[in-house]
C-alpha positions, 0 to 999 in steps of 0.5 A: 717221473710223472712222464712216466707214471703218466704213460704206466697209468695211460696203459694201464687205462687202455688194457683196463679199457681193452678188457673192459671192452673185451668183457663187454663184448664177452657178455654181449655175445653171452648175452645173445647165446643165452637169448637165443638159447632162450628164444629156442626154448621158448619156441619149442614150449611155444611149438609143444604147447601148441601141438597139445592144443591142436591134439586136445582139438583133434580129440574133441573133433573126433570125439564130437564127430564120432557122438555125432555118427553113434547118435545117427547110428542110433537114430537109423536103428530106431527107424529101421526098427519102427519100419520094421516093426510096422512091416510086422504089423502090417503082414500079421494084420493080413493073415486073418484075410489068407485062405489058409487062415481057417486052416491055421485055427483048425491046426491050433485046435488040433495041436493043442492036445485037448479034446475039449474047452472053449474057444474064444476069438475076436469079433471078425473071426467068429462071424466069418468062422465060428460056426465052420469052427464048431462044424469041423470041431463035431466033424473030427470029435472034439467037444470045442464050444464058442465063447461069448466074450470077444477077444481083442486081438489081430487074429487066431484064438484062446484055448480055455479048459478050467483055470488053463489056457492056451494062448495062439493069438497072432499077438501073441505069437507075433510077440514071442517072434517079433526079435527073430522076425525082426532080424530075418525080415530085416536081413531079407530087406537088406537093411542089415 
């Protein structure tokens, strides 16, 4: 009986062995499917992490190159202003020197309606035209005197009667104009 017992526990041993090799290999294999599924995983989060990565660098390169373009886009249009500003300055500073010039400071007169006051001009302007000024003034009727105080300007004049006034220095006029003057000249250079 022992032969038998023997030969019942060697059985028993060898399906024990089997099984326990079967789970063995079972949990090996399972083992490898949970490893690889993880492995898996982990390069796809790996993949996804490094896609946000690339996507906040995309971003912040775009972001800094288009800082970078509104920066020079501004510094353009500050020059383009400043050149034109200086365009502007320059003409406006020839205007007194055009021979329609005393023309223009007669039209003023005209066009202010007033019959009287007093004109003042700057430096330049009455030396070259304050006495044609006073000529032409008794010439068509009008009681327009000079004044004795210079003004500060490019050019053109100061109508003044009581507390009124009327302003048609080139500064002025150029002040009141300089945005619409700024985009028409800038159209005419092609800077636009």
């Amino acid at each position: 009986m022992s032969g038998k017992i023997s030969r019942i526990t060697d059985k028993i041993m060898r399906e024990a062995r089997a099984e326990a090799k079967r789970i063995k290999s079972e949990f090996k294999r399972k083992a490898r499917e949970l490893e690889a599924e993880y492995d898996q995983r982990i390069e796809a989060q790996r993949r996804e992490a490094q896609k946000r990565v690339e996507d906040l660098a995309r971003g912040l390169k775009e972001r800094r190159i288009s800082e970078a373009e509104i920066g020079l886009r501004l510094e353009y249009l500050k020059y383009r202003y400043q050149l034109l500003d200086e365009l502007i300055t320059e003409a406006v500073s020839k205007i007194p020197k055009n021979k329609g010039y005393f023309q223009f400071l007669t039209d003023i007169l005209k066009n202010s309606n007033w019959e009287e006051g007093e004109i003042l001009l700057s430096a330049e302007d009455r030396k070259r035209f304050g006495s044609r000024l006073l000529a032409w003034c008794d010439k068509n009727g009008y009681a327009f005197r000079l004044s004795d105080q210079d003004l500060d300007t490019i050019g053109g004049l100061i109508i003044r009667k009581g507390k009124e006034a009327i302003n048609a220095t080139l500064d002025t006029i150029i002040d009141e104009l300089r945005d619409e003057l700024l985009l028409r000249i800038g159209r005419e250079v092609g800077l636009e």
